[in-house]
C-alpha positions in Angstrom: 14.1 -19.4 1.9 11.2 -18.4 4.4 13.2 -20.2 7.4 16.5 -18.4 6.2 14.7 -15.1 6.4 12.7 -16.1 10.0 15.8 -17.3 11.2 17.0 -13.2 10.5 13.7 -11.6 11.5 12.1 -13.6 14.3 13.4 -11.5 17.1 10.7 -8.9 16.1 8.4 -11.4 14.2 8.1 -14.8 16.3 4.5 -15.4 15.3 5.1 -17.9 12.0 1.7 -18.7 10.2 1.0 -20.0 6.4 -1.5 -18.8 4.4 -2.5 -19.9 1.1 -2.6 -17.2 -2.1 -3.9 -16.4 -4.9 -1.6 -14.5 -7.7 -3.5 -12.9 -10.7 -1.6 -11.8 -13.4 -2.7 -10.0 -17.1 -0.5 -10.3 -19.7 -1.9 -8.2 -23.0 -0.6 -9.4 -26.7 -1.8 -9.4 -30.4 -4.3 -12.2 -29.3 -6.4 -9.8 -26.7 -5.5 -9.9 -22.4 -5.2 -13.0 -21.2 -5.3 -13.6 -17.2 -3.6 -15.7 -15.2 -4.5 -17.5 -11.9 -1.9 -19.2 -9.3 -1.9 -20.5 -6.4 1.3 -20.2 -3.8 2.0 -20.5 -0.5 2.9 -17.4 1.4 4.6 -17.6 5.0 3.8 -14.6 7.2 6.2 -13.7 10.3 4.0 -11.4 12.8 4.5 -9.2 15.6 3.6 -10.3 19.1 0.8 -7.7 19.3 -0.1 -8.3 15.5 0.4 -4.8 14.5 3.2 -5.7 11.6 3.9 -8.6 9.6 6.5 -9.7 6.9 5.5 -12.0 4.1 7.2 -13.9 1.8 6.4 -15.8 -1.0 7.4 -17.0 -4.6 8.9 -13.8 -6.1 7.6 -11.9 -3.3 8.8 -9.9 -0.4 5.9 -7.6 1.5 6.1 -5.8 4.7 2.2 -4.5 6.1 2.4 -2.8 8.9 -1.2 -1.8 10.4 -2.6 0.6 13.5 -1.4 2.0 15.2 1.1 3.5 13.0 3.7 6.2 13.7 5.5 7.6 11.3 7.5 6.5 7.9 10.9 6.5 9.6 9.9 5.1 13.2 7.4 2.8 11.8 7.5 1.3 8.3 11.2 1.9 7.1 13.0 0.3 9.6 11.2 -3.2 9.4 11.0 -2.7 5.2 14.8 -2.1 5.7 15.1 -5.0 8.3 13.2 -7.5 6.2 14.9 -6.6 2.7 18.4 -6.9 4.4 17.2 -10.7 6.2 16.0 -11.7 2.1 18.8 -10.8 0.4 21.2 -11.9 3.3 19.0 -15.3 2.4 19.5 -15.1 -0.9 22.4 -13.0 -2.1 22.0 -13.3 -5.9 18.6 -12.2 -6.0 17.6 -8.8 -7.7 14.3 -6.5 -7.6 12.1 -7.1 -10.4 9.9 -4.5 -9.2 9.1 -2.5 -5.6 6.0 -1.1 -4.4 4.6 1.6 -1.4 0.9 1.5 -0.7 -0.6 3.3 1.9 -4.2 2.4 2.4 -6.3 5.6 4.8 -9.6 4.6 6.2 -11.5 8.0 7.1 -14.3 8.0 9.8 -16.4 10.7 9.5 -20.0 11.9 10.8 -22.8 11.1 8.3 -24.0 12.3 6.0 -21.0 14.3 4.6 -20.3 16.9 2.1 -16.8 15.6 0.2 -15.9 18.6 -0.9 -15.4 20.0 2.9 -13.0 16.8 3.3 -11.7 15.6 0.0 -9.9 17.5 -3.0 -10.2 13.8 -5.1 -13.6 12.9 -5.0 -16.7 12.8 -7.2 -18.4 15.9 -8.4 -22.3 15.4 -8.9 -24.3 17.4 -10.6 -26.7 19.6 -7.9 -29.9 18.2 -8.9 -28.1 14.3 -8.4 -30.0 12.8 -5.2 -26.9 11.6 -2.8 -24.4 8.8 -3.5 -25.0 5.4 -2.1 -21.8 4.8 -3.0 -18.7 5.7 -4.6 -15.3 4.9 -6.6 -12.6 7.0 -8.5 -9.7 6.2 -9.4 -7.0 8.0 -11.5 -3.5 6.8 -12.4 0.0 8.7 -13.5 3.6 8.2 -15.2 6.2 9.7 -12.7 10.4 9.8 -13.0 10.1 9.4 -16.8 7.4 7.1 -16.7 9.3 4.7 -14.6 7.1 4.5 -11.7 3.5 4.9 -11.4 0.6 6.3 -9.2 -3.0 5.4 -8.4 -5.0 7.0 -6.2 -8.5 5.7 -5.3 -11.5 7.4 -3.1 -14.4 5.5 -2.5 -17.2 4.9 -0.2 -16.5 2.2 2.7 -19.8 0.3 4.6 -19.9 1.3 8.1 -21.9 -0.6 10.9 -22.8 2.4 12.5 -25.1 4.6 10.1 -24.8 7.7 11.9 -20.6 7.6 10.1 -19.6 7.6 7.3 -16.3 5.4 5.9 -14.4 6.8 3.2 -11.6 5.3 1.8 -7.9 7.1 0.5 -5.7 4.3 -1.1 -2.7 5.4 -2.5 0.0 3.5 -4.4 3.1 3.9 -5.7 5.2 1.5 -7.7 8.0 0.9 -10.2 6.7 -0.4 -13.6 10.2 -1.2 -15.1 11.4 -4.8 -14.4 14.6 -4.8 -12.6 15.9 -1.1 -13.1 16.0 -0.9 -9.3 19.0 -2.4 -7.8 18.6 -4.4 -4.2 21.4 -1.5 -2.3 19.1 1.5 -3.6 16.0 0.3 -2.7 15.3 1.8 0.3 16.4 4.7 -1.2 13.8 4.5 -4.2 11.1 3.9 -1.0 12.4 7.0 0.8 11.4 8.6 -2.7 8.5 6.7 -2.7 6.9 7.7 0.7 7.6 11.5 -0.2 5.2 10.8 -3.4 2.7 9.3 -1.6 2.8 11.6 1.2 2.3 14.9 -1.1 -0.3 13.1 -3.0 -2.1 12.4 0.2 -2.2 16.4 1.3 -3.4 17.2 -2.3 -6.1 15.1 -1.6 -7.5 16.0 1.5 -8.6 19.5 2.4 -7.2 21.5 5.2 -10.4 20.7 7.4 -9.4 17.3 7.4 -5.6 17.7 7.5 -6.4 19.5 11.0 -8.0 15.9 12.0 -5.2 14.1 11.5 -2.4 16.2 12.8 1.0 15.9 12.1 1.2 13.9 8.7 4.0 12.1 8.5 
């Protein structure tokens, strides 16, 4: 199936490399959680300029497109559309077992830093704490019924220049039910998915650093 879907794609991904994975998966019974390791090969199609990639492995369609980054409908959708129509073009009786949006924000910031002038989701000390070497929260939700879910996750990011301070804003979105999506609404369920992401990201942030970025998209 990857040369099928290059064959579709490689007009805007010529680059062809193959990396080897690792899939973890944690399946829970009556027994306890059991975890399970394995390896695949993945094939990734890049951009010329490296700035976007597709990958496709066993059970496993991704799109990752990195800086710099536009916006959800001049930059992302149309090569999540592009590659999703080149897989299932590839292999029409296929169906989604399950979709996923991720949007992972690095923040560069002058040290040290007060969170609460940046971040609304972030650790709350109390005053007589010394500062945080370092940080992690992470809170999840049920959305659309309990359908889909979302985690968001601060958390302090090394930096080779100690005068800034790295803090990172991952946010992700997926569905949890096995195959309730259907391959011609998916893009839909994404457009649904980026407007998720997109309001959890300006609850997040405070209007000090909204003014940093701009425009959100």
């Amino acid at each position: 199936m990857p040369d099928l879907i290059y064959d579709r794609v490689r007009d805007e991904f010529p680059v062809r490399k193959s990396v080897r994975a690792l899939s973890i998966s944690i399946v829970t019974s009556i027994e306890g959680v059991q975890q399970h390791l394995e390896p695949s090969e993945r094939a990734q199609f890049w951009r010329q300029d490296e700035s976007a990639l597709v990958q496709v492995g066993p059970r496993l369609l991704a799109v990752n497109h990195l800086r710099p980054y536009d916006t959800w409908v001049t930059s992302a959708r149309p090569l999540a559309s592009k590659a999703l129509a080149a897989y299932l073009a590839s292999a029409p009786g296929e169906s989604l077992s399950s979709a996923r949006v991720r949007y992972i924000n690095i923040v560069d910031i002058v040290a040290p830093v007060v969170l609460d002038e940046f971040f609304n989701y972030a650790p709350r000390t109390p005053p007589q704490w010394e500062a945080l070497d370092g940080f992690l929260c992470v809170s999840e939700m049920a959305l659309e019924a309990g359908r889909d879910r979302l985690r968001v996750t601060t958390a302090s990011r090394p930096m080779a220049n100690p005068s800034r301070a790295g803090i990172v804003l991952d946010l992700d979105y997926w569905c949890t039910a096995p195959g309730v999506i259907a391959a011609r609404d998916a893009m839909d369920w994404a457009d649904m998915a980026h407007q998720r992401l997109n309001a959890a990201f300006r609850d997040c942030i405070t209007e000090k650093l909204e003014a940093r970025f701009g425009m959100i998209p």
